[in-house]
C-alpha positions in Angstrom: 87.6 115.0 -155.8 87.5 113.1 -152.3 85.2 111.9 -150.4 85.5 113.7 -146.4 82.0 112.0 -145.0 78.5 112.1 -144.9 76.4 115.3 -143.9 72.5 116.0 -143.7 70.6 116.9 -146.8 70.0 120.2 -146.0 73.0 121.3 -144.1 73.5 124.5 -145.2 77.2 124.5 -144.5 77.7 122.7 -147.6 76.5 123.9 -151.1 75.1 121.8 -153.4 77.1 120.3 -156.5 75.5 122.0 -159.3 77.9 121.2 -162.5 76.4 118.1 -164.5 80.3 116.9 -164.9 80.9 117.5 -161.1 77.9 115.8 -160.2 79.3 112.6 -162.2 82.6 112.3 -160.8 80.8 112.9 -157.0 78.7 110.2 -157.9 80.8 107.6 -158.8 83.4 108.3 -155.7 80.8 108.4 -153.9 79.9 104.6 -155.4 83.3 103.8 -155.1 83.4 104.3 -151.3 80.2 103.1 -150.5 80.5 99.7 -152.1 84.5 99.5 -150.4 83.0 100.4 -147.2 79.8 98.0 -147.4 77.7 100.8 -147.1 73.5 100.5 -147.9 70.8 102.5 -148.1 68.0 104.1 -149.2 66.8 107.6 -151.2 64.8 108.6 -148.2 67.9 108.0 -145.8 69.7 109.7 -148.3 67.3 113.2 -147.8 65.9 112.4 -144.2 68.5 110.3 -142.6 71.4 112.2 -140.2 74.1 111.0 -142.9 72.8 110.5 -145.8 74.4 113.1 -148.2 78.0 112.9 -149.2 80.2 115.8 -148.8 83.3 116.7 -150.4 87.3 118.4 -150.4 85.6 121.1 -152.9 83.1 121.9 -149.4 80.3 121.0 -151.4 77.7 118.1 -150.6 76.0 115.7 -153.5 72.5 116.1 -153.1 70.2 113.5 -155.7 66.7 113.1 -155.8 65.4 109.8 -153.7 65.2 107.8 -157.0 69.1 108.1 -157.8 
């Protein structure tokens, strides 16, 4: 699974990952990049912001509650 970029939350060119396992591996790529790219911030940003949800090589975005 790679990581292609960063989409809105709702951008419905993307589905959602919806497989617990799947969900895993986008989130610690996801992680991964983030912390090798210095990149910060928040739950809301990750629902509301312009980038905030990561999407994948599978055409599918990781979508997490603000918490996560």
């Amino acid at each position: 699974m790679t990581l292609l970029g960063f989409t809105k939350w709702k951008d419905a060119k993307y589905e959602d990952i919806d497989d617990n396992a799947e969900i895993d591996i986008a989130w610690d790529v996801t992680v991964q990049y983030m912390k090798a790219h210095g990149l910060r911030f928040t739950g809301d940003y990750h629902q509301n912001g312009e980038y905030g949800a990561p999407y994948f090589d599978m055409g599918k975005k990781l979508c997490m509650s603000m918490r996560a």
